[in-house]
C-alpha positions in Angstrom: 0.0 0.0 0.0 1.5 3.6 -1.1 1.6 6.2 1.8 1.6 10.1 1.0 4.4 12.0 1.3 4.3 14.7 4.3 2.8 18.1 2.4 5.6 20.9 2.4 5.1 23.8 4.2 4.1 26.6 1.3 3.3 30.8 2.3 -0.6 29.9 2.0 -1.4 32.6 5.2 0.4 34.1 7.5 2.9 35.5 5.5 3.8 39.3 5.2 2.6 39.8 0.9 -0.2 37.5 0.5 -1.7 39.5 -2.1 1.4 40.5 -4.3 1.1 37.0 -6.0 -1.5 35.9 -7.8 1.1 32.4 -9.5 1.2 31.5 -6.0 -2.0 31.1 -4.6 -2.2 27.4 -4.4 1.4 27.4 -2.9 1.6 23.4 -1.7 3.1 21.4 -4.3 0.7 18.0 -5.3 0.9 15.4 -2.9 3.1 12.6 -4.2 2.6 9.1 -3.5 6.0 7.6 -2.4 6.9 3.6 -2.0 6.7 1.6 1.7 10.5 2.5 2.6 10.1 6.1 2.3 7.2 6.3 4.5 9.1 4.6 7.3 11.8 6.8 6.7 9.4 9.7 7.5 8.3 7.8 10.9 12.2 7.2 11.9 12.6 11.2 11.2 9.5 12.2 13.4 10.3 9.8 16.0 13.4 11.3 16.1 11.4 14.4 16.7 9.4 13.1 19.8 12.7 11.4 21.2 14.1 15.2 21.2 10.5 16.1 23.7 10.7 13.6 25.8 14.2 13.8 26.5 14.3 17.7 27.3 16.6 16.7 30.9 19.3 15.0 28.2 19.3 18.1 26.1 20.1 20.4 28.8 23.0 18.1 30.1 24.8 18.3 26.2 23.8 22.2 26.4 25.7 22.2 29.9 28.7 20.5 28.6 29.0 21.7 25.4 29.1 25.3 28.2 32.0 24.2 29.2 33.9 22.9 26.4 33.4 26.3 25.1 34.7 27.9 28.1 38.0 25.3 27.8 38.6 26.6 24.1 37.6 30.3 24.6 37.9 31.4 28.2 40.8 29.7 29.4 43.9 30.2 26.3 43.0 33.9 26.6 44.9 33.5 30.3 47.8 31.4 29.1 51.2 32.6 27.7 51.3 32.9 24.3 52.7 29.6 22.7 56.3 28.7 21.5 57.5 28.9 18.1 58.4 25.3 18.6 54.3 24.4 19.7 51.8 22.5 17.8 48.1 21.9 17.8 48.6 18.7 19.9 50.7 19.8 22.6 50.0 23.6 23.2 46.0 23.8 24.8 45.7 28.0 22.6 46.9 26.8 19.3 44.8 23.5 19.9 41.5 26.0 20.7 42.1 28.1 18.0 42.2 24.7 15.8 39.3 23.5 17.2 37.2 26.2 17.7 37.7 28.2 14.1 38.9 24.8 12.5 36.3 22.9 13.1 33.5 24.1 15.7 32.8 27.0 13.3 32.6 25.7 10.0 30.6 22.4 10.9 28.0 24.8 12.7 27.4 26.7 9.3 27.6 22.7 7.7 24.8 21.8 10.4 22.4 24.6 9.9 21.9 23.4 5.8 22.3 19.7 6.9 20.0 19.5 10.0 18.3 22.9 10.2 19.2 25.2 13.4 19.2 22.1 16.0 23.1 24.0 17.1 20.9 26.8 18.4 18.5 24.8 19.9 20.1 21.8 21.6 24.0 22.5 21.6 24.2 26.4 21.1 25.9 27.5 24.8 24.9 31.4 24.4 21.3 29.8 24.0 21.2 28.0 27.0 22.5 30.2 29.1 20.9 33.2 27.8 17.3 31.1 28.4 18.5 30.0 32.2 19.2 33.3 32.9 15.4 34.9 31.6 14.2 31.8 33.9 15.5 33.5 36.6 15.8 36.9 35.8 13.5 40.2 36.1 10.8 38.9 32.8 10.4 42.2 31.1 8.6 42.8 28.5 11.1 43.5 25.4 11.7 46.5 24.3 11.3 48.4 20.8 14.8 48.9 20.3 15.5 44.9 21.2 13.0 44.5 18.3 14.7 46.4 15.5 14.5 44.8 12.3 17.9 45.8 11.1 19.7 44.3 13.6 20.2 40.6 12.3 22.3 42.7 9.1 23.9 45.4 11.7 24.9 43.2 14.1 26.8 40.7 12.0 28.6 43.6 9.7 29.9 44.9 13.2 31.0 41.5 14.4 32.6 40.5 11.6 34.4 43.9 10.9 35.4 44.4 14.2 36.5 40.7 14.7 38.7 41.5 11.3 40.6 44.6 13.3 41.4 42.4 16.8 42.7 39.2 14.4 39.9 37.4 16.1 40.9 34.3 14.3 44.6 33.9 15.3 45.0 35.0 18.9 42.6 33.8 22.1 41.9 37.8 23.7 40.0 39.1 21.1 37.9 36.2 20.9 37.2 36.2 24.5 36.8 39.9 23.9 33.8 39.4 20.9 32.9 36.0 22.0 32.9 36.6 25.7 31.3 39.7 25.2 28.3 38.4 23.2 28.0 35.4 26.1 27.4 38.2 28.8 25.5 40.0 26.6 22.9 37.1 26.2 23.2 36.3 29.4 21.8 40.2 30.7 19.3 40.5 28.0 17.9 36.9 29.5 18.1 38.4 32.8 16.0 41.7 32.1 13.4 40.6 29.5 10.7 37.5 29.1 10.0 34.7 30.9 12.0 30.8 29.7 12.5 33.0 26.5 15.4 33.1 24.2 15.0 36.9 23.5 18.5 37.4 22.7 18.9 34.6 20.4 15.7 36.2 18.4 16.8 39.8 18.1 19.9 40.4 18.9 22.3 37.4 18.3 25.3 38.5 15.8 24.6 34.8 13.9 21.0 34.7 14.0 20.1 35.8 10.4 22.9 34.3 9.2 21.5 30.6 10.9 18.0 31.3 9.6 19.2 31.7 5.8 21.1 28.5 5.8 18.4 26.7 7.5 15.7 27.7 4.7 18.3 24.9 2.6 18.2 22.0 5.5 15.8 18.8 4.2 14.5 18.3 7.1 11.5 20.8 9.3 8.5 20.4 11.6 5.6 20.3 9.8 2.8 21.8 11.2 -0.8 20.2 10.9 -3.4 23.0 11.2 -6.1 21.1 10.7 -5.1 18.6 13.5 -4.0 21.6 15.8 -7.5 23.1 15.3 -9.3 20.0 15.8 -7.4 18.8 18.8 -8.8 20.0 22.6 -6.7 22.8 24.0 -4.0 21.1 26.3 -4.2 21.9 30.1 -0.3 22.8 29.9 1.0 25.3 28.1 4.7 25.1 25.9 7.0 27.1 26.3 8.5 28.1 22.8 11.9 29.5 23.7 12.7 31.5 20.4 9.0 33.1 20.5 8.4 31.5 17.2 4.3 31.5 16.6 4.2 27.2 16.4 0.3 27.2 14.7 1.3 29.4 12.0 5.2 28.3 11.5 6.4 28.2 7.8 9.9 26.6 7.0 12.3 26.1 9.5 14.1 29.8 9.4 13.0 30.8 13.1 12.9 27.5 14.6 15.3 26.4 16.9 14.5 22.6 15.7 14.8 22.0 19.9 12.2 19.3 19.5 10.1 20.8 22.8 6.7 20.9 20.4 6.9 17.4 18.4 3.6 16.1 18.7 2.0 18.8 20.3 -1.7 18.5 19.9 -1.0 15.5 17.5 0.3 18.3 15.1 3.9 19.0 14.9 5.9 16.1 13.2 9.6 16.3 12.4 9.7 16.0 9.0 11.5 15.6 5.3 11.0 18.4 2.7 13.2 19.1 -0.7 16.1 21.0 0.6 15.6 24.7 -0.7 11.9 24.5 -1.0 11.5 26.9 1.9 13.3 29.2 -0.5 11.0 28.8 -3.4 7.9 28.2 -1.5 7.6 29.9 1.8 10.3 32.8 1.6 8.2 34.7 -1.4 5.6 35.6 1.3 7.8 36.1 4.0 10.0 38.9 2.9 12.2 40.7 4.7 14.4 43.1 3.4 16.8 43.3 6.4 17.1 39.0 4.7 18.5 41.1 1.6 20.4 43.3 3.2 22.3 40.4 5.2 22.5 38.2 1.9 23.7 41.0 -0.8 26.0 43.7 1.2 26.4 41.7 4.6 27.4 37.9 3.0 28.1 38.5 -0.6 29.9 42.0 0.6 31.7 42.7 3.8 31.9 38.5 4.4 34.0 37.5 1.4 36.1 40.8 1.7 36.7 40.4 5.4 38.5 36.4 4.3 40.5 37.6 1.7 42.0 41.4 2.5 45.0 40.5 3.7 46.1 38.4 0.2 44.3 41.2 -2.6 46.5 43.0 -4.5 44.0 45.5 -4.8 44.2 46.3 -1.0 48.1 45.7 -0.5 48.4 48.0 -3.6 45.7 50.7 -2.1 47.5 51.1 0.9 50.9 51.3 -0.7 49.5 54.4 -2.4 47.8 55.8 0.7 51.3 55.2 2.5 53.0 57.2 -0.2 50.8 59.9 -0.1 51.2 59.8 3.6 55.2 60.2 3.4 55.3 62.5 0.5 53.4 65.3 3.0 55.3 64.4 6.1 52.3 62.7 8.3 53.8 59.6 9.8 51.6 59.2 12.9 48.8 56.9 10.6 52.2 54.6 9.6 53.8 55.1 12.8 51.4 54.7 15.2 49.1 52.2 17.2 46.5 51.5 19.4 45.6 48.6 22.1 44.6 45.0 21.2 41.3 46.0 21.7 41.1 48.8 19.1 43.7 47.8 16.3 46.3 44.2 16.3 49.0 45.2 18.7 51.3 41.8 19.3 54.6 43.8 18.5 56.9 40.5 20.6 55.3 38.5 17.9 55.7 40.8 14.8 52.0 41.6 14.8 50.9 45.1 14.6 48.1 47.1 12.9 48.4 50.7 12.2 45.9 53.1 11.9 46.6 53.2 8.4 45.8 49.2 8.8 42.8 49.9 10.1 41.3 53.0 7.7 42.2 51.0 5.0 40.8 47.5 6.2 37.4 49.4 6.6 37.6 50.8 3.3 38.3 47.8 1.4 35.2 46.3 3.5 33.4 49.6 2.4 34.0 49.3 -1.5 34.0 45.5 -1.6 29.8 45.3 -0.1 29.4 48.4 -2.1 31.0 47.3 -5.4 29.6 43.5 -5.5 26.8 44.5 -3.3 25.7 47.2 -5.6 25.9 45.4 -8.5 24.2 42.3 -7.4 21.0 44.5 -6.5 20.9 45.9 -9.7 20.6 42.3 -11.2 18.3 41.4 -8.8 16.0 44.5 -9.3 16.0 44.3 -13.0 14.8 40.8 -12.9 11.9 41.4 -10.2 10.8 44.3 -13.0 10.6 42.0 -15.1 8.7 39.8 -13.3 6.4 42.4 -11.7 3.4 41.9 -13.4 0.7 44.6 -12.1 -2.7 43.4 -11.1 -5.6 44.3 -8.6 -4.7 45.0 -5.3 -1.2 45.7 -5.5 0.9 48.7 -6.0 3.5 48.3 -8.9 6.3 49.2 -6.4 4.8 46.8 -3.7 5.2 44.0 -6.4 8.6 45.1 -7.7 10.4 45.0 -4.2 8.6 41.7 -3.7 10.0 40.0 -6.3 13.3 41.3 -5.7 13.9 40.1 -1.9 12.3 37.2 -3.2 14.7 36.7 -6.1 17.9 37.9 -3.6 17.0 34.3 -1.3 18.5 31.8 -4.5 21.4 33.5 -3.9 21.6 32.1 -0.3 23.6 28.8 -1.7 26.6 30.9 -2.3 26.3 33.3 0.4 26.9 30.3 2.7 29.8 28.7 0.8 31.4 31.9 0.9 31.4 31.9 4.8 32.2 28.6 5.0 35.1 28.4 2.7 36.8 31.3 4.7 36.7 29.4 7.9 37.9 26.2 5.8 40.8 28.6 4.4 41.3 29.1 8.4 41.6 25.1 8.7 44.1 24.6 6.4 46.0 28.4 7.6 46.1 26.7 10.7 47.4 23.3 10.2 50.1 24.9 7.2 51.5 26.7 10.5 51.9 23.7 12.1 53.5 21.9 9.2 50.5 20.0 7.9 49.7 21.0 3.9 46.6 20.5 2.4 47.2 20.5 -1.3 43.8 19.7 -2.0 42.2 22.6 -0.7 41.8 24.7 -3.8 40.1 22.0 -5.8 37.5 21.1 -2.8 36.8 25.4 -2.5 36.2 25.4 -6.7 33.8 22.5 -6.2 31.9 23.8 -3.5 31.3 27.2 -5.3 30.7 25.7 -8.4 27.8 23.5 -6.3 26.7 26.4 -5.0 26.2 28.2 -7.6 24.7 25.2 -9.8 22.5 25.1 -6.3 21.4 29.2 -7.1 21.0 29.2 -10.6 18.6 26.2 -9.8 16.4 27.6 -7.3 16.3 31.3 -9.3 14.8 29.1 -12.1 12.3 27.9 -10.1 11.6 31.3 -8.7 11.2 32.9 -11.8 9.2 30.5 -13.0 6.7 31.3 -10.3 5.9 34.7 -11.5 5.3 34.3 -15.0 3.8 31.8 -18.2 5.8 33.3 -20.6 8.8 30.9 -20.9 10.5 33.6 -22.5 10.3 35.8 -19.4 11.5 33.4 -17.4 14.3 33.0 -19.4 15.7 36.7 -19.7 14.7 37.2 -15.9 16.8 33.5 -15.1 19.4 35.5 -17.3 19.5 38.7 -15.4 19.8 36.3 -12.4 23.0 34.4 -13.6 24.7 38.2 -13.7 23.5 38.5 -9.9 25.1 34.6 -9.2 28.4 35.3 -11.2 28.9 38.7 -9.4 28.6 36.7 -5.9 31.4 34.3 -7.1 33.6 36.8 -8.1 33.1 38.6 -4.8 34.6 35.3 -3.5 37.4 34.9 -6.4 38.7 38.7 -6.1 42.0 37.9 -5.0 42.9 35.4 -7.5 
């Protein structure tokens, strides 16, 4: 006997543009009819679900030591002499944390959220858990407005990042505990002041929040939501508590969920469940817009990301500051070339040959600068021409309404290589790290080519399929597919400017 498939989520209600899309108002792909094996498959996968609820005491215990392995790796080699020229990753604890920590903790996190959806935040994230044990106990405001701030998903992770670029965050264990650290008490006093068993930090304010709910929208796997079940099922005499606030009856895609498992089979309704990876993308995102998304993706990812993993080696930047240096000498003001500032401003390790100038630091931000604004700009201009293209004008709907609809819809295919582009500069830190410590990797430039070429295959893909949404005309969706290739090869190059 054939089961059905479980019905992927699509932007039927609850989204933010319901009317701005007149292609997608039957949203949920046709129910397919799939053989025995794949139907147990689904069972193992929401089983898995309810294991994750009825194990809630287990998850905390793996939240409480996964607290202090990152205390070993973070806290503790920002206390320790710096190592010996003569260390190595398996007998020196710092250059073993940095290894571990950037190496591998890092890039597998970004690996998980596409693989697995965001279960890091929800069952091994330590800023999470602590940040939720803390609004246990703490005050339970009600958040504030300026908490809320839609920006701050983009804001947040441009300041992280550039800041973590001017401390070296990557190669020495103060700044991290400075930025890392930092962020840990932060989450831990906006858990203390506001909500009640809430994770308000991780929803608002987390430098890596937007960034984990793009890659998630990739991840095969979701809890499905059952409305019809939820509706029909009597209203349960306790309560759950949803940590990330995310509204459970209404969910779509797995962006905002913390994949904890605390809701599986609430009210015979929530199922951990299989979807096509990137359907949230093409299905859901479309009416769920969010311009701060586009922001993050175009001028945050595609932008001040890739330039922030590749200044140091561009012979654009090397040779810009060269100039500026010149100029600099030529009218007698040395104090920029000259001069410095504490770790905790500019790179300052002069006993190890390490030190950033001011000059360092006006011209690492203004490589940043033009690299979002040069990539950045002209990705939007590819993705705006092809959401006028497919802005179609009907009742109900302003023209401009439709146009930036289209757009930030359009700017989510491009997700793919916005994540391979953070991931392959924390893989460049892997192999940075072990060439210091006499282990080449050879291979590495063949496995980054193949991941961006996947990625990109990935984009062009799901931009198809997007365009295809918005218009009959195959034509259309050609030229508008074609504008979109301009917007995927000027992410790639944003990744391949210094070679």
């Amino acid at each position: 006997m054939l089961n059905r498939a479980p019905i992927e989520n699509g932007p039927q209600d609850g989204g933010h543009l319901p009317d701005l899309n007149p292609h997608l108002s039957d949203p949920v792909p046709p129910q397919v009819y799939e053989a025995p094996q794949m139907a147990r498959v689904d069972r193992w996968i929401a089983a898995a679900g309810e294991w994750l609820a009825r194990n809630q005491r287990s998850v905390m215990a793996v939240q409480w030591g996964i607290v202090g392995i990152y205390v070993l790796l973070v806290v503790v080699p920002a206390f320790l002499p710096p190592p010996a020229r003569t260390a190595h990753i398996w007998t020196n604890l710092t250059l073993f944390a940095q290894f571990a920590f950037w190496g591998i903790w890092w890039p597998f996190v970004l690996v998980s959220m596409v693989m697995v959806g965001r279960l890091w935040c929800g069952v091994l994230c330590p800023e999470g858990a602590l940040s939720e044990t803390a609004s246990r106990k703490g005050r339970g405001r009600s958040t504030p407005g300026w908490v809320k701030w839609k920006m701050w998903p983009f804001v947040a992770f441009v300041l992280t990042t550039v800041y973590g670029q001017m401390l070296s965050v990557y190669q020495y264990p103060k700044p991290a505990l400075l930025i890392l650290g930092g962020s840990t008490v932060a989450a831990i006093g906006i858990g203390y002041m506001y909500g009640r068993n809430k994770r308000v930090w991780c929803k608002y304010l987390c430098p890596v929040n937007g960034v984990f709910g793009l890659l998630s929208k990739l991840s095969p796997l979701h809890y499905r939501i059952d409305r019809d079940a939820w509706d029909a099922s009597p209203k349960p005499a306790v309560r759950l508590n949803c940590a990330p606030m995310v509204p459970i009856r209404t969910m779509k895609g797995a962006s905002t969920c913390h994949m904890c498992g605390r809701c599986a089979g609430f009210r015979d309704s929530v199922a951990l469940s299989r979807r096509t990876p990137g359907s949230e993308i093409v299905h859901v995102a479309g009416f769920q817009t969010k311009p701060w998304e586009t922001w993050l993706i175009v001028f945050g990812l595609l932008g001040v990301a890739a330039g922030a993993f590749h200044w140091a080696s561009s012979a654009y930047f090397i040779a810009g500051k060269q100039a500026a240096a010149e100029w600099l000498v030529d009218n007698g003001i040395m104090w920029p070339i000259t001069g410095h500032a504490p770790w905790w401003v500019l790179t300052n390790y002069p006993d190890l040959n390490d030190v950033m100038s001011p000059l360092d630091g006006a011209m690492l931000l203004t490589y940043l600068a033009i690299v979002a604004l040069v990539f950045g700009g002209a990705i939007m201009l590819f993705l705006a021409a092809a959401g006028r293209l497919l802005a179609r004008p009907f009742d109900g709907a302003t023209m401009g309404a439709i146009w930036r609809q289209r757009t930030h819809h359009l700017a989510q295919a491009l997700i793919p290589i916005a994540g391979s582009i953070v991931f392959l500069g924390l893989f460049a830190t892997t192999a940075s790290i072990l060439k210091a410590d006499g282990i080449r990797l050879t291979f590495v430039p063949t496995v980054e080519n193949i991941i961006m070429a996947l990625a990109a295959t990935w984009s062009v893909a799901l931009a198809w399929r997007i365009c295809g949404l918005y218009t009959g005309s195959r034509g259309r969706q050609v030229l508008a597919a074609a504008l979109m290739l301009g917007a995927i090869g000027a992410g790639v190059a944003a990744w391949a400017l210094p070679y």
